[in-house]
Backbone and ligand atoms as CSV (ligand in chain L), in Angstrom:
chain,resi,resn,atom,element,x,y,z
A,1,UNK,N,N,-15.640,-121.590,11.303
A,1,UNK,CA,C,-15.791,-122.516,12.414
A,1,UNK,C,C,-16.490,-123.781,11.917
A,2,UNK,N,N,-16.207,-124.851,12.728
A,2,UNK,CA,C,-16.484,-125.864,11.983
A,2,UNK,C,C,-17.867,-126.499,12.423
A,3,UNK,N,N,-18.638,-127.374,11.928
A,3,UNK,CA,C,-20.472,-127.836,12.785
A,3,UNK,C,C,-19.472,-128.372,14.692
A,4,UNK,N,N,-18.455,-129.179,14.243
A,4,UNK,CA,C,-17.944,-129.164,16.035
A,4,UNK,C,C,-17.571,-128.103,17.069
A,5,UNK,N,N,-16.990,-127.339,16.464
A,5,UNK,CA,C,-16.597,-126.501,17.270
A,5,UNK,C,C,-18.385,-125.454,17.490
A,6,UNK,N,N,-19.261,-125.183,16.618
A,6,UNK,CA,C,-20.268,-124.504,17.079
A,6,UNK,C,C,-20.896,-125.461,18.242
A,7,UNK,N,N,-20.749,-127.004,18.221
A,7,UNK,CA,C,-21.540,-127.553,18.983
A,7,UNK,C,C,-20.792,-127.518,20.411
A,8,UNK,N,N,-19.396,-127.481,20.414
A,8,UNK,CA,C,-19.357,-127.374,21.793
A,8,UNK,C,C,-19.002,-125.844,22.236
A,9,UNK,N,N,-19.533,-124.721,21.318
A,9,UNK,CA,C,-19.546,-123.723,21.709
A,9,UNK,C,C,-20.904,-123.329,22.270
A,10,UNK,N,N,-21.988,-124.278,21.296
A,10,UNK,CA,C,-23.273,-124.212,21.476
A,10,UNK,C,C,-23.801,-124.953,23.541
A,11,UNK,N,N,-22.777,-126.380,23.639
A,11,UNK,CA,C,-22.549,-126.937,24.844
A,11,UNK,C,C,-22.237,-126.209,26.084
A,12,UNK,N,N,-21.492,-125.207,25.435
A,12,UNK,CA,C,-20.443,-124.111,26.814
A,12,UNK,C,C,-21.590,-123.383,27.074
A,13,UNK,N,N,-22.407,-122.479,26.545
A,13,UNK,CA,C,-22.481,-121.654,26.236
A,13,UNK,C,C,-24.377,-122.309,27.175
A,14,UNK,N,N,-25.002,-123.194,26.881
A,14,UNK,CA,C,-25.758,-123.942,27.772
A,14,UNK,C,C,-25.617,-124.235,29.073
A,15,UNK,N,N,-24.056,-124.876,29.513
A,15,UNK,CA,C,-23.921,-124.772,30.424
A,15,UNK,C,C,-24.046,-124.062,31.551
A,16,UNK,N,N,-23.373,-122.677,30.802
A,16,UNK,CA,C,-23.145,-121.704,31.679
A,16,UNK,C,C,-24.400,-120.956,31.882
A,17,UNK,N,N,-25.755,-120.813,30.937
A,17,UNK,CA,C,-26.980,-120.778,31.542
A,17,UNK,C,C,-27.754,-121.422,32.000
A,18,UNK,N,N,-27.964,-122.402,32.539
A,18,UNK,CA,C,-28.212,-123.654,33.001
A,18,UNK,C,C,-27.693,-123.389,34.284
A,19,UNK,N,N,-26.438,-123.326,35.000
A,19,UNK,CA,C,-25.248,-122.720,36.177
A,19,UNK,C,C,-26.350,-121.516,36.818
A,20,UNK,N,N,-26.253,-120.768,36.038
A,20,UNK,CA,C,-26.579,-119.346,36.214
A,20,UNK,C,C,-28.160,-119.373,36.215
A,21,UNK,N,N,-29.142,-120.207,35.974
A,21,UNK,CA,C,-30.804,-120.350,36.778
A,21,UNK,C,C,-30.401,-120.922,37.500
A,22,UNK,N,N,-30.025,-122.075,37.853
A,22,UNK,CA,C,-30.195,-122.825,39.199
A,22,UNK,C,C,-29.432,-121.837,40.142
A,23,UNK,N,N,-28.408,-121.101,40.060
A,23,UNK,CA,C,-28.178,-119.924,41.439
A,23,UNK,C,C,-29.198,-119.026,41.370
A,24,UNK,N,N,-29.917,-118.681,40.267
A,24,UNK,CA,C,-31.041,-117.746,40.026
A,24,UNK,C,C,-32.025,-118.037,40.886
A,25,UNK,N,N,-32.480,-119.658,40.953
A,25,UNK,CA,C,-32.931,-119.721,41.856
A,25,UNK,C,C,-33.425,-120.457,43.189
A,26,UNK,N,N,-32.191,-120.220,43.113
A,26,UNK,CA,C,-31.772,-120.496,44.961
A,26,UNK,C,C,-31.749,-121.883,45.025
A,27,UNK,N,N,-31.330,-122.777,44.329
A,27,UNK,CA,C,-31.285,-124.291,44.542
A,27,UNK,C,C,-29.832,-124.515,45.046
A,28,UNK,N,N,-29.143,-123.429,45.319
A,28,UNK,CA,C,-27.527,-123.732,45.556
A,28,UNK,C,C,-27.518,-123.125,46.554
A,29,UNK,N,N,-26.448,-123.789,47.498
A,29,UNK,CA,C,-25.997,-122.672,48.603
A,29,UNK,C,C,-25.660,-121.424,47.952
A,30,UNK,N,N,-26.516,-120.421,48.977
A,30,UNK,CA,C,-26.127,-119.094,48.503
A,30,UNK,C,C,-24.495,-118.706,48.812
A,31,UNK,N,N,-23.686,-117.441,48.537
A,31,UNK,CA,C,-22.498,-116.817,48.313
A,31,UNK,C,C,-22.239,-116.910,50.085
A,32,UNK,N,N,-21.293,-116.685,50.420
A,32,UNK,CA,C,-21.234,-116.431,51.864
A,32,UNK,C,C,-20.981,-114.632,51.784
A,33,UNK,N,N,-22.262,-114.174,52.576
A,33,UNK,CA,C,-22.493,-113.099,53.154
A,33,UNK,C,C,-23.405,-112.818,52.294
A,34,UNK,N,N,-24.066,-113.048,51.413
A,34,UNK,CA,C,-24.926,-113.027,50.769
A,34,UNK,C,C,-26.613,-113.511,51.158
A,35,UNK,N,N,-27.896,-113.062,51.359
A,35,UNK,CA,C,-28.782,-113.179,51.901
A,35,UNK,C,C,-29.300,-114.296,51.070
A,36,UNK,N,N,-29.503,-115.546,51.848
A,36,UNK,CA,C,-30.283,-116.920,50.951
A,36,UNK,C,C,-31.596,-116.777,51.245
A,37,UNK,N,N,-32.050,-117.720,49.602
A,37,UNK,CA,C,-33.608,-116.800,49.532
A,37,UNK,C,C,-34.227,-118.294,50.228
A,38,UNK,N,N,-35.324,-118.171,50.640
A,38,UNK,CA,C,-35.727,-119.007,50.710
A,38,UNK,C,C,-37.074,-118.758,50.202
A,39,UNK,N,N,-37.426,-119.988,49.131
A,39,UNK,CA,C,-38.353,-119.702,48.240
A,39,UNK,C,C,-39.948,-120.250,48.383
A,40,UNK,N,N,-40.402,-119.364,48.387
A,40,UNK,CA,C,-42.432,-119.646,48.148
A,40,UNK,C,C,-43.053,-120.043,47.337
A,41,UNK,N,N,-43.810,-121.144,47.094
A,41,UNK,CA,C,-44.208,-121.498,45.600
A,41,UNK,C,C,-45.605,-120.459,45.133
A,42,UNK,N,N,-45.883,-119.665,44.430
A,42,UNK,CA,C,-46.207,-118.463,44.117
A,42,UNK,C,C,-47.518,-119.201,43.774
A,43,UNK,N,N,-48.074,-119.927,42.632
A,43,UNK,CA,C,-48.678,-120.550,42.431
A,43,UNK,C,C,-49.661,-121.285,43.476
A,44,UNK,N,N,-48.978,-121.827,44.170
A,44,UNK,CA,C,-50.038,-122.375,45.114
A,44,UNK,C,C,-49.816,-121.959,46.684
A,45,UNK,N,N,-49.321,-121.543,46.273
A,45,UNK,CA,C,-48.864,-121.105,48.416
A,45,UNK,C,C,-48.296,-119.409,48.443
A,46,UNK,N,N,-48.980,-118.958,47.505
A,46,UNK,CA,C,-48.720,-117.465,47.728
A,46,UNK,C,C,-49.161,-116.785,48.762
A,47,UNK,N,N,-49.895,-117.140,49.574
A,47,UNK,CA,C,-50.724,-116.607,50.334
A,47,UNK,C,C,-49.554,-116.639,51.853
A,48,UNK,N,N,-48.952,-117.861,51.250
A,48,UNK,CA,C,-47.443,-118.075,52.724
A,48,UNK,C,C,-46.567,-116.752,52.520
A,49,UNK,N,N,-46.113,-116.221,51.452
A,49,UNK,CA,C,-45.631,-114.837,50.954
A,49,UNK,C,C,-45.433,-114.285,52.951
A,50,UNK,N,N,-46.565,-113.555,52.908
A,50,UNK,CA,C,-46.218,-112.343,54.178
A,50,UNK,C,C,-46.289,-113.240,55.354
A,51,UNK,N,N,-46.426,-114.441,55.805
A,51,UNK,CA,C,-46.437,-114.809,56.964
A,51,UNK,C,C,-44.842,-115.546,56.770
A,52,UNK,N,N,-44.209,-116.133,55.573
A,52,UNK,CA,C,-42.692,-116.054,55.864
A,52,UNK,C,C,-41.927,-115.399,56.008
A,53,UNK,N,N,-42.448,-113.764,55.533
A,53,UNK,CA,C,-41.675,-112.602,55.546
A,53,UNK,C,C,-41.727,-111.985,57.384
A,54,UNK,N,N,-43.071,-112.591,57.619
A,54,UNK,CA,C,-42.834,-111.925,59.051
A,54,UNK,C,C,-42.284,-112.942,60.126
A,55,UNK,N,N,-41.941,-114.341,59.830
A,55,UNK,CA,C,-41.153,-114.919,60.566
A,55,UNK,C,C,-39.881,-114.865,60.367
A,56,UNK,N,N,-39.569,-114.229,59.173
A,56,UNK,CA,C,-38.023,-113.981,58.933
A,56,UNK,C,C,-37.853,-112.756,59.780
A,57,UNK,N,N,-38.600,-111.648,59.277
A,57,UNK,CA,C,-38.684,-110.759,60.774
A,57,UNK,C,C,-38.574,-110.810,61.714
A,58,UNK,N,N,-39.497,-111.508,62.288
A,58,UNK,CA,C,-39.095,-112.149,64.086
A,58,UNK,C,C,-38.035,-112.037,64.146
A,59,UNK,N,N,-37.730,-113.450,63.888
A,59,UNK,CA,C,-36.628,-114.352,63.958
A,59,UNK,C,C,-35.257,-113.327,63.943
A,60,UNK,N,N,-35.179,-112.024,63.858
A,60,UNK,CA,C,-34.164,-111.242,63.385
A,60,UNK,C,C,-33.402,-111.733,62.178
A,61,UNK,N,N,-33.654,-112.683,61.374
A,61,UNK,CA,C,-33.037,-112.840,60.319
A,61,UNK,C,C,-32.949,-112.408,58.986
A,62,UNK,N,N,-33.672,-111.288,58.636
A,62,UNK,CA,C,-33.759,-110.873,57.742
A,62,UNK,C,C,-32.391,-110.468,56.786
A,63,UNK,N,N,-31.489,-110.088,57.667
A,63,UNK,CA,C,-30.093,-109.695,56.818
A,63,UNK,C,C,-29.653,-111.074,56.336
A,64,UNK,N,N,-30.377,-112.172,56.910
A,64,UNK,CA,C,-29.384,-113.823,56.155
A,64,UNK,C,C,-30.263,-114.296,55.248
A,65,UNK,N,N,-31.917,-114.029,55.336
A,65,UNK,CA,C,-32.917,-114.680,54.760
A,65,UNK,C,C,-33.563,-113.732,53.923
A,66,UNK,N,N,-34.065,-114.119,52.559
A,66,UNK,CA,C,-34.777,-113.472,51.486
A,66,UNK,C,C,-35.683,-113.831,51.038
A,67,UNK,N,N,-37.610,-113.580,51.595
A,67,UNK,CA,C,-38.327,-114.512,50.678
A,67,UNK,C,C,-38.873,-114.109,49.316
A,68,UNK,N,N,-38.964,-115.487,48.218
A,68,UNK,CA,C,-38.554,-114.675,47.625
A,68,UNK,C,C,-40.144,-115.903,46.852
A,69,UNK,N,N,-40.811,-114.790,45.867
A,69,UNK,CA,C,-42.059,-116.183,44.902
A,69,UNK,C,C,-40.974,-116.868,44.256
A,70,UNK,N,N,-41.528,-117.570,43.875
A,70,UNK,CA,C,-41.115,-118.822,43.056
A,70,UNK,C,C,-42.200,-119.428,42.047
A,71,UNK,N,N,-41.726,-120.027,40.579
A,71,UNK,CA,C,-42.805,-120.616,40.132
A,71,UNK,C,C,-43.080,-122.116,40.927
A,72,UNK,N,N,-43.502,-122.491,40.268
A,72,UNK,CA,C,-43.807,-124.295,40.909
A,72,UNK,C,C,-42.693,-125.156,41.407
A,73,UNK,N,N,-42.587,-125.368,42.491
A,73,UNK,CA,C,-41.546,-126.383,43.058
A,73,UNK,C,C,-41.705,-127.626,43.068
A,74,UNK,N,N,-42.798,-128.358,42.529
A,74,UNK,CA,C,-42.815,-129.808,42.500
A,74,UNK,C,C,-43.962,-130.385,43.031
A,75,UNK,N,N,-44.171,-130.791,44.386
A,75,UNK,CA,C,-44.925,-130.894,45.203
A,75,UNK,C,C,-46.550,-130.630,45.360
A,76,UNK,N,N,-47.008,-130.193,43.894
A,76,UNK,CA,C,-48.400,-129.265,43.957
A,76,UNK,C,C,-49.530,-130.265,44.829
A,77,UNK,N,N,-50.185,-129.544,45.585
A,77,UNK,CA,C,-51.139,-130.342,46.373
A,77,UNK,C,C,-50.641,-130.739,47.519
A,78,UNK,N,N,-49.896,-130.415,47.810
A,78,UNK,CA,C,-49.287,-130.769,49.225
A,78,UNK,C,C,-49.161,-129.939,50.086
A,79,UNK,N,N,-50.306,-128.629,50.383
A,79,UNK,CA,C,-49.949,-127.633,50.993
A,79,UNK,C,C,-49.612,-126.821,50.739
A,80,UNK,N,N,-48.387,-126.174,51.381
A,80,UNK,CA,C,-48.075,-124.592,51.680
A,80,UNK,C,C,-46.341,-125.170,50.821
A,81,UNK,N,N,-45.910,-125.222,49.925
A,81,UNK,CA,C,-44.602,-125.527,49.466
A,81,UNK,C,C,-43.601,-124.368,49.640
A,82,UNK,N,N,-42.397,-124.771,50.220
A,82,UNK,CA,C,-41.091,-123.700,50.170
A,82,UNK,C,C,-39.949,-124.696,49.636
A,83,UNK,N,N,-39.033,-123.606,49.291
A,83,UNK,CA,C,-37.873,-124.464,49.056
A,83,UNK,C,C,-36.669,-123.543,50.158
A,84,UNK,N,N,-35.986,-123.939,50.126
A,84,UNK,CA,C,-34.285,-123.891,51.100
A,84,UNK,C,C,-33.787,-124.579,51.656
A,85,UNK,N,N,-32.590,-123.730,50.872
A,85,UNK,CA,C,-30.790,-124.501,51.148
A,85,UNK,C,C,-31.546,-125.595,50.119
A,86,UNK,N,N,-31.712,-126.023,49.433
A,86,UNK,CA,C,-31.675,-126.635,48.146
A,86,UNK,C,C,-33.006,-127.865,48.698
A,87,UNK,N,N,-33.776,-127.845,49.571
A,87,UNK,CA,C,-34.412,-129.227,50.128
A,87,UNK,C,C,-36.047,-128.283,49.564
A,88,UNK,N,N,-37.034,-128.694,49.189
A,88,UNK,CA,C,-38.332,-128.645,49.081
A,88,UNK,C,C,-38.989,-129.419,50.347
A,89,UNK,N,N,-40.257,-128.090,51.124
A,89,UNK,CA,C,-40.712,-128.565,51.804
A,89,UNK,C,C,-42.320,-128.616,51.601
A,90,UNK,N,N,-43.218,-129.647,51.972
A,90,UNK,CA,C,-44.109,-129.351,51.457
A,90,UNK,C,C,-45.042,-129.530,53.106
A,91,UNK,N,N,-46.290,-128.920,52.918
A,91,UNK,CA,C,-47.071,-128.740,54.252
A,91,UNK,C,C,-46.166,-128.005,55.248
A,92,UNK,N,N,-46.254,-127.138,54.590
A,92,UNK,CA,C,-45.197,-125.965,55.337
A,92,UNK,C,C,-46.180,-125.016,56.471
A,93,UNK,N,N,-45.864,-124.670,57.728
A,93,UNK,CA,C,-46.719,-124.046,58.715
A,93,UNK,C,C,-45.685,-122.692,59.147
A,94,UNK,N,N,-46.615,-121.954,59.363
A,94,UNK,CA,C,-45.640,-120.803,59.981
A,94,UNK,C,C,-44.894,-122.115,61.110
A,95,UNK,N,N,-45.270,-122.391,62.093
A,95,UNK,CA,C,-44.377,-123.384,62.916
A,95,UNK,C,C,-43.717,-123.683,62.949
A,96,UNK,N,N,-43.691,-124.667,62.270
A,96,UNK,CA,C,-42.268,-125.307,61.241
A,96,UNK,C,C,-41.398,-124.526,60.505
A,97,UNK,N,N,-42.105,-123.717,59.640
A,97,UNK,CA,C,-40.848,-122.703,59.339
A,97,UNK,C,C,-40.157,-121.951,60.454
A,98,UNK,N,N,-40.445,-122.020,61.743
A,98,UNK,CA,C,-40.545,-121.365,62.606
A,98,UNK,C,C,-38.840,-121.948,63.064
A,99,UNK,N,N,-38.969,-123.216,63.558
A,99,UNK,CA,C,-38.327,-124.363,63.982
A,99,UNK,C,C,-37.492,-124.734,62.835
A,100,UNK,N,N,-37.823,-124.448,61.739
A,100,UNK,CA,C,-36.666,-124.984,60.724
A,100,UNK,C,C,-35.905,-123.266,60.471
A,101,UNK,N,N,-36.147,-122.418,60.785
A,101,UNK,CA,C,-34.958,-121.318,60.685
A,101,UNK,C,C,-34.008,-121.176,62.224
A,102,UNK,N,N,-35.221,-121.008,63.043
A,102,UNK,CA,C,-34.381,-121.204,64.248
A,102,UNK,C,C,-33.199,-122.483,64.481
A,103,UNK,N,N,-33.492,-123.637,63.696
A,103,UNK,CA,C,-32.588,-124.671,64.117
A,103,UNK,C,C,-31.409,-124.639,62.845
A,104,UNK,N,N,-31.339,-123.723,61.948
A,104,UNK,CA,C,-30.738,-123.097,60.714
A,104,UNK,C,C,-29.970,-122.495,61.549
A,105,UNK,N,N,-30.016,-121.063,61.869
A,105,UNK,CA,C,-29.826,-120.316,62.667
A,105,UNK,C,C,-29.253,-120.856,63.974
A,106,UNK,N,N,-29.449,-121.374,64.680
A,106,UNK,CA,C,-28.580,-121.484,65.765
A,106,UNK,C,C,-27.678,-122.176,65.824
A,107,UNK,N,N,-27.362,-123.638,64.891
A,107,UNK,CA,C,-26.147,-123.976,64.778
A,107,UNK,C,C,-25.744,-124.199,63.210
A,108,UNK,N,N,-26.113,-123.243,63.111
A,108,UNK,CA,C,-25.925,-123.111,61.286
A,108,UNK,C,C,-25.483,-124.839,60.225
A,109,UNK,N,N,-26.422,-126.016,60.825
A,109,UNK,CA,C,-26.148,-126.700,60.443
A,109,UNK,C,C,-27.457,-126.923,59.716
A,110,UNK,N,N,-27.182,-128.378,58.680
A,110,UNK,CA,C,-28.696,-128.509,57.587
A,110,UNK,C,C,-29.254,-129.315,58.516
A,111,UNK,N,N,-30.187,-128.960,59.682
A,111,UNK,CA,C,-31.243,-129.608,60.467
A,111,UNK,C,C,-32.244,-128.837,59.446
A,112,UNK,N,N,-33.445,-129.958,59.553
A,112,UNK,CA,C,-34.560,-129.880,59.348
A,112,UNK,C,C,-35.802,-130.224,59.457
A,113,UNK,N,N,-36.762,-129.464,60.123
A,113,UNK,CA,C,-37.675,-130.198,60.514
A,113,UNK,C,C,-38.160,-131.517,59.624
A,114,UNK,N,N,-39.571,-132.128,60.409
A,114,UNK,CA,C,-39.940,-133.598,60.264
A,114,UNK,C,C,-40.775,-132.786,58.703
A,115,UNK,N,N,-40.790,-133.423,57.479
A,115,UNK,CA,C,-41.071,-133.223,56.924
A,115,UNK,C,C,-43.273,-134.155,56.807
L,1,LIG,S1,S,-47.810,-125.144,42.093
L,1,LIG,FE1,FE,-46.825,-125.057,44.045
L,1,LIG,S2,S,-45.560,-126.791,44.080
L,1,LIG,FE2,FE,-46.481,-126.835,42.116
């Protein structure tokens, strides 16, 4: 094989892991029928962990919603950070998460609360 052909084997071969973290984690619309995670920044807002898990509860959504840690999403110092459906939120409240699944959820469109 020749130094080109390793490099765009070396190129493919990046790609396709590169593809495969960002669905890893959750920056893409999830699969349809597949539970989308919506992610906790572990690091600084771990403590949001069980109070998103129990509004996904409420909410009966648990079969659509997955929370899930996360390392650092960007935002450090800004609160309570989540990410979903690919948007980072930062100063995140049970509330608002409250209002941003319910308005997910009821017309399954990308509304989102006031950031
Ligand atoms: S450590 Fe949480 S957003 Fe960076």
């Amino acid at each position: 094989m020749t130094y080109k052909a390793w490099g765009i084997a070396a190129v493919a071969v990046l790609l396709f892991l590169g593809s495969a973290f960002v669905g890893m984690v959750g920056l893409v619309p999830a699969e349809a029928g597949a539970a989308e995670k919506l992610l906790v920044c572990g690091p600084c807002s771990g403590a949001f962990l069980s109070t998103a898990s129990r509004v996904v509860e409420e909410l009966g959504c648990s079969d659509r919603v997955v929370v899930v840690r996360s390392s650092c999403l960007g935002p450090c110092s800004q609160g309570v950070v989540i990410a979903f459906r690919g948007e980072v939120y930062s100063n995140m409240t049970e509330d608002l998460l409250r209002t941003l699944l319910e308005a997910t959820f009821s017309d399954d469109t990308d509304a989102k609360p006031a950031n």
